[in-house]
C-alpha positions in Angstrom: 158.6 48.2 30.2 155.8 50.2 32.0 153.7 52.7 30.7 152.6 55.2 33.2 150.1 58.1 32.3 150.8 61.6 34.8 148.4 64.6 35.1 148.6 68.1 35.4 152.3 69.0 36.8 151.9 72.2 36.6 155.4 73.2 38.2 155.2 71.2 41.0 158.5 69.5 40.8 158.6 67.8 44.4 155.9 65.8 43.6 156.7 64.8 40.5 160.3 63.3 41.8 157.8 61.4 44.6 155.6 59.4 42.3 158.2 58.7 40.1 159.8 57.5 43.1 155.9 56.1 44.2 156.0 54.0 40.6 159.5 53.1 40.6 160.1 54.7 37.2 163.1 52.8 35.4 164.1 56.0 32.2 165.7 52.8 31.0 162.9 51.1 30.2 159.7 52.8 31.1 157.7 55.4 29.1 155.9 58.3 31.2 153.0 60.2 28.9 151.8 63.6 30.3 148.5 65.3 29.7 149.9 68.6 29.5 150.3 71.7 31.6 153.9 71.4 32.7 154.5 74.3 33.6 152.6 77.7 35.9 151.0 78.8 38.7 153.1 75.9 40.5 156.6 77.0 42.0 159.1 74.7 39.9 158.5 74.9 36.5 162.0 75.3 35.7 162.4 72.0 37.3 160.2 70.6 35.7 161.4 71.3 32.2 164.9 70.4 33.0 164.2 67.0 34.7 161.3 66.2 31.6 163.8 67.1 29.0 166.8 65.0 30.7 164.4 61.6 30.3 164.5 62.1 26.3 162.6 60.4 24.8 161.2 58.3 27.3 158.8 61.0 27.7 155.7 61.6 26.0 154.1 64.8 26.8 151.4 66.9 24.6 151.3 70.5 24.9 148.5 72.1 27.4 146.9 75.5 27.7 149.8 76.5 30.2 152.7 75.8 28.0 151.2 77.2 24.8 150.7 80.2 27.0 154.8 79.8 28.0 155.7 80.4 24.2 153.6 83.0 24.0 154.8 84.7 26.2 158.7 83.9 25.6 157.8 85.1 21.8 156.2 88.7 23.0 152.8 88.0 21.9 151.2 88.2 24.8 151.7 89.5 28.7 152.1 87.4 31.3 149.3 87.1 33.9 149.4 88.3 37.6 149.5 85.3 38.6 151.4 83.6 36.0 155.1 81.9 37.1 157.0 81.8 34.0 160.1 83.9 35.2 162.2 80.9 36.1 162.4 79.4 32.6 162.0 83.3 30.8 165.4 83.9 32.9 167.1 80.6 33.3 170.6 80.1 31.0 169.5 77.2 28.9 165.5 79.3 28.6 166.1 78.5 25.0 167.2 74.9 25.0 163.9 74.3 27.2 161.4 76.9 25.0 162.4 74.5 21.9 161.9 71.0 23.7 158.3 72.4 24.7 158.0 73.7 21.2 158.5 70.2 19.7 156.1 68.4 21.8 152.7 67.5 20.3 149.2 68.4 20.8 148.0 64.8 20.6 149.9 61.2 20.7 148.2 58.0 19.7 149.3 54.9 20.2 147.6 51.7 18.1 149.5 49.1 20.5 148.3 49.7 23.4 144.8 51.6 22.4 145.3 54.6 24.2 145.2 58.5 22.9 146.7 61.1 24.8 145.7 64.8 24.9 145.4 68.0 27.0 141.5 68.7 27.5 139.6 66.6 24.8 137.9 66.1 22.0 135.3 68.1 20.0 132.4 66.1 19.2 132.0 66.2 15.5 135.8 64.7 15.1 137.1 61.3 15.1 140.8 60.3 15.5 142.0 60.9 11.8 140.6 63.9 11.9 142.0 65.0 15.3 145.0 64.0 14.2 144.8 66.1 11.3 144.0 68.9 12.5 146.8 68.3 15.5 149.4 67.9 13.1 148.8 71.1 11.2 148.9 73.5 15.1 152.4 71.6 15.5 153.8 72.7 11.8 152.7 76.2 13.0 154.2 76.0 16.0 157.5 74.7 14.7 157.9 76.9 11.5 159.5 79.8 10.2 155.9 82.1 10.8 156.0 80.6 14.6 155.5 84.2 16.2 152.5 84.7 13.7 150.4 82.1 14.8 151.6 82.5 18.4 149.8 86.4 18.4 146.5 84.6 16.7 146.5 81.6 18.7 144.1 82.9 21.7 140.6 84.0 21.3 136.9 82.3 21.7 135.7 81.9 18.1 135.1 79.9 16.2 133.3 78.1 18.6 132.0 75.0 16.1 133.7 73.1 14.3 132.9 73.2 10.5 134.5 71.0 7.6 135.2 74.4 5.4 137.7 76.2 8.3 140.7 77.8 6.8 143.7 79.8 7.9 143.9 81.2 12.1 140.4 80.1 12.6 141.1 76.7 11.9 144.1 76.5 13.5 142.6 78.3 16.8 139.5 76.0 17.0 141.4 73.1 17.2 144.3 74.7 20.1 140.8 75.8 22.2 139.4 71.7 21.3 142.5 70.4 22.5 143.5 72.4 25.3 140.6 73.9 26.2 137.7 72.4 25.8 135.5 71.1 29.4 131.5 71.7 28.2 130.1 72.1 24.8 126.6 72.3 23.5 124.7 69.1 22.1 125.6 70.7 18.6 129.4 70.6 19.5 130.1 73.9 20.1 132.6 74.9 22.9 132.7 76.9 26.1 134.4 78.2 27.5 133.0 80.3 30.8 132.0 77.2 33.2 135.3 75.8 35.3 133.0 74.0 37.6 132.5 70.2 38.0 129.8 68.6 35.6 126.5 69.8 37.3 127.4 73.1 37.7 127.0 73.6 33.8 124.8 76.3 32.6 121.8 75.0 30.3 121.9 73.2 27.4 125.8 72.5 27.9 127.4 68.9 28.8 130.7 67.7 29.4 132.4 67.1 25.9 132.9 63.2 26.7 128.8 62.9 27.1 128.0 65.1 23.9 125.5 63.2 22.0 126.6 61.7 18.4 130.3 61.8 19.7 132.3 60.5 16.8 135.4 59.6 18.9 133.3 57.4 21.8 135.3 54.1 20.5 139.0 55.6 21.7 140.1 55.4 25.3 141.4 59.2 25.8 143.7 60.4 28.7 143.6 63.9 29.8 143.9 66.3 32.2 143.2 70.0 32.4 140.2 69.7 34.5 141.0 70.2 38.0 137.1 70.4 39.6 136.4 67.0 37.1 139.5 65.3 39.3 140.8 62.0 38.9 137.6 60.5 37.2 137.3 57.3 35.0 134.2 56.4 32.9 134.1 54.0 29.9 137.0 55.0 27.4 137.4 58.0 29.8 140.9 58.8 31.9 140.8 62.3 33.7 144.1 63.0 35.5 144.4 66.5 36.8 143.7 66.1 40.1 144.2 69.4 41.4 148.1 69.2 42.8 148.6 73.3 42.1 145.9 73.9 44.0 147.2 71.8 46.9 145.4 68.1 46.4 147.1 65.3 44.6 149.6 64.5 41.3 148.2 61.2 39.8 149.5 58.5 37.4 147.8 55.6 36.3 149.4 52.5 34.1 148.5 52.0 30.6 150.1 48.4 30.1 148.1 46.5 33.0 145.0 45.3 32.9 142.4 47.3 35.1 144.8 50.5 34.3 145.5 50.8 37.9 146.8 54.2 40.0 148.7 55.9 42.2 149.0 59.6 43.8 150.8 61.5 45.8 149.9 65.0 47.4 151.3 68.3 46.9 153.5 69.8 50.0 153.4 73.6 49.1 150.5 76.1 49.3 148.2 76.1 46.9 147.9 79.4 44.8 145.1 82.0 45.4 142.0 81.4 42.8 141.9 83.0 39.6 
């Protein structure tokens, strides 16, 4: 069995089918974890969903900015962007079949065995895993119960910035979705922001990327992620960035989580890039 960690799909279904074929992916037998952002801005994201939910549960994936975005907007909390390409799986005949297998994916997987942990953007400073885990599990109840809609309409917003032991209710809840799906720079005290896209040295002052925050209570895990297309594929101790910018027109990577030395593979993306946000 092989264990292969992809990036940012983001729709792009064409290369997704080529480095599974690239990695010779057995749904037998192998496992594939995702870092998140399925779906958008790419031209396939129907295809996506369909071909992701077909492998069951040889899939691992954890939910990303993009698809939380997706249930928003399937729920009528919030309006689609310009540029935004849900309308595929919004009209498609089994919309709600594919909507509830998103819904049910979670915001972080951890896996003791092979000493990996899996999420979208990162990891806020001040946590460690049980705490991440925590904090994870209680955005995935929300997302899955009865007062779904509820938490879908608070979900988005920029405060609270820092975490704090004594956050209750939305804010808690919202700190934690802009941590794990969000997150790129933060402050030496931990808090988040959210403004700078850039790679690391185009930061404003006083900010870092989140994986060189001093005091970082989660430095002992290996973490694989995505979200951060300028980063690219990048690998530092304990450190696996993925997204290596296929949307925008540049490569979908995948590295193994079973072999020693982790190695990796990409493919690039055949269709045009979208125009900047």
């Amino acid at each position: 069995m092989a264990v292969y960690a992809i990036g940012d799909i983001q729709g792009c279904c064409e290369p997704l089918r080529r480095l599974l074929d690239l990695l010779r992916f057995d749904p037998a037998t192998d496992v594939l974890w995702l870092v998140g952002d399925l779906v958008n801005r790419g031209p396939h994201s129907v295809e996506v969903l369909r071909l992701l939910r077909g492998l069951g549960e040889r899939v691992v994936a954890v939910l990303g900015n993009h698809d939380l975005t997706l249930l928003a907007v399937a729920a009528g909390q919030v309006k689609p962007k310009r540029k935004d390409t849900f309308h595929s799986i919004l009209d498609a005949p089994d919309r709600d079949e594919l909507l509830d297998w998103l819904r049910r994916c979670p915001l972080l997987h951890h896996d003791a065995e092979l000493g990996f942990t899996l999420v979208h953007a990162g990891l806020p400073p001040q946590w460690d895993l049980a705490l991440a885990q925590r904090c994870a599990a209680e955005v995935e109840a929300a997302l899955r119960g009865l007062r779904c809609d509820n938490f879908l309409a608070r979900m988005f917003g920029g405060e609270p910035r820092r975490w704090r032991d004594d956050l209750i209710g939305y804010d808690r809840l919202r700190f934690t979705v802009n941590a794990l799906t969000r997150i790129r720079f933060c402050a030496a005290d931990g808090s988040l922001s959210f403004a700078e896209k850039g790679a690391p040295g185009t930061q404003g002052p006083g900010l870092l990327p989140w994986f060189a925050a001093p005091g970082r209570r989660n430095a002992d895990l290996k973490l694989v992620f995505g979200h951060w297309a300028s980063l690219g594929y990048y690998r530092a101790s304990g450190i696996y960035a993925l997204d290596s910018g296929c949307v925008w027109g540049n490569r979908l990577t995948a590295i193994r989580l079973d072999e020693p030395g982790v190695p990796a593979w990409s493919v690039p993306a055949i269709h045009l890039p979208p125009a900047p946000a």
